[in-house]
Phi, psi and omega in degrees: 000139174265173184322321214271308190300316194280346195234017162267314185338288210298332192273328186269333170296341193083037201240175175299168158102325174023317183237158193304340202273346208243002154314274200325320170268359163265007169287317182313329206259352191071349153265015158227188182213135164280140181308193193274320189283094142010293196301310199255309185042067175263132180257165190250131180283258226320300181317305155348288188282342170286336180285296169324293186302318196294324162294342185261283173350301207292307212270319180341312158287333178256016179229168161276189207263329180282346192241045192303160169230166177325201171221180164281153182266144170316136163309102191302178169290330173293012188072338169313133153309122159308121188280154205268160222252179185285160196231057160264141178206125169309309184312324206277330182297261195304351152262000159312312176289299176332298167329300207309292186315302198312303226277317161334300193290331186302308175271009166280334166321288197291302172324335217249295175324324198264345177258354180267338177124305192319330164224169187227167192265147159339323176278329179298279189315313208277349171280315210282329209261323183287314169310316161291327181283337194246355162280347201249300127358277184287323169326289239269339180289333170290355164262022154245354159289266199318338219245297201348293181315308185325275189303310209278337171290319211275157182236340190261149194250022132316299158309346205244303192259338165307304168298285212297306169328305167326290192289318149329295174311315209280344184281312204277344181278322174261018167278336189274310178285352144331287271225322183319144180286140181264184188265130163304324173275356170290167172239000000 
C-alpha cells in the first residue's frame, strides 16, 4: 500500500493516523516501516499496524495520553539500523524549562531576602566574625599583666578565682556589647 492507501486503511478501521502526514511521520519517527526498496516504499498494513500498536502499547505507560512520543524503532529484518529521528523530546524540554523557572524563582527569592536585610554577604560576616575574634584575643591576653600584682598578693585561692572570673566576664560582656546590633535611630 502507498501512504495515502494506508492512512485511508487506518482511517476506515477507526484507528489514529487516519492521515498521510501523519503515516509519514510515524514512518519518520521509526514506529512503522516502509518496505526496503526506495523505489517502491510500499507499506505492508497488518505489519504496520502491528508495529503502531506495539509502540503506541510500549509508550502507553511512560508518556501521557495527549502528548505520544516516538518509541524507539523496530529492528528491520535484514539487520540494517533505522536511523533515529532528531533527538528533540518534548518531555525533556519541559522539564529543562520547568528547572529553568524553580532556580529563576529561587534567585529572585534570594535578591528580595538580600535587599530586604535578611541575608548578608559571606566575605561580611566572615570579616566582621575575624574582628571579634581578634578583639577578643587581645582583651583576654592583657589580663595577666593586669591582674599579676593583684593575684600574687591574694593568698586565698576562693579570691584568686573570683577575681580572675570578674575580669574575665567584663571582657567578654564588653566584646558583646561592642559587637550589639544599635537602634536605628542611634548613630
Amino acid at each position: 500500500m502507498s501512504i495515502r492507501e494506508y492512512a485511508a486503511h487506518r482511517k476506515a478501521a477507526g484507528l489514529r493516523g487516519g492521515n498521510p502526514s501523519a503515516v509519514q511521520k510515524a514512518i519518520a519517527s521509526g514506529r512503522i516501516a516502509a518496505a526496503r526498496d526506495p523505489e517502491t516504499k510500499r507499506i505492508d498494513p497488518e505489519a504496520a499496524d502491528r508495529l503502531w500498536l506495539d509502540s503506541t502499547a510500549a509508550n502507553a505507560g511512560t508518556r501521557p495520553a495527549a502528548s505520544p512520543g516516538p518509541a524507539a524503532p523496530p529492528a528491520p529484518a535484514d539487520g540494517e539500523p533505522i536511523p533515529q529521528p532528531a533527538d528533540f523530546n518534548s518531555d525533556t524540554y519541559q522539564r529543562s524549562r520547568a528547572r529553568r523557572e524553580h532556580f529563576a524563582a529561587q534567585n529572585e527569592q534570594l535578591k528580595f531576602q538580600q535587599q530586604s536585610g535578611a541575608l548578608v554577604e559571606r566575605a561580611q560576616v566572615e570579616r566582621e566574625a575575624f574582628t571579634v575574634g581578634r578583639e577578643l584575643r587581645e582583651r583576654l591576653l592583657v589580663i595577666p599583666d593586669r591582674l599579676a600584682a593583684v593575684l600574687a598578693a591574694e593568698t586565698d585561692a576562693r579570691a584568686v578565682a573570683a577575681q580572675l572570673e570578674l575580669e574575665l566576664r567584663q571582657v567578654l560582656e564588653s566584646v558583646v556589647a561592642a559587637q550589639a546590633p544599635k537602634p536605628s535611630g542611634a548613630n
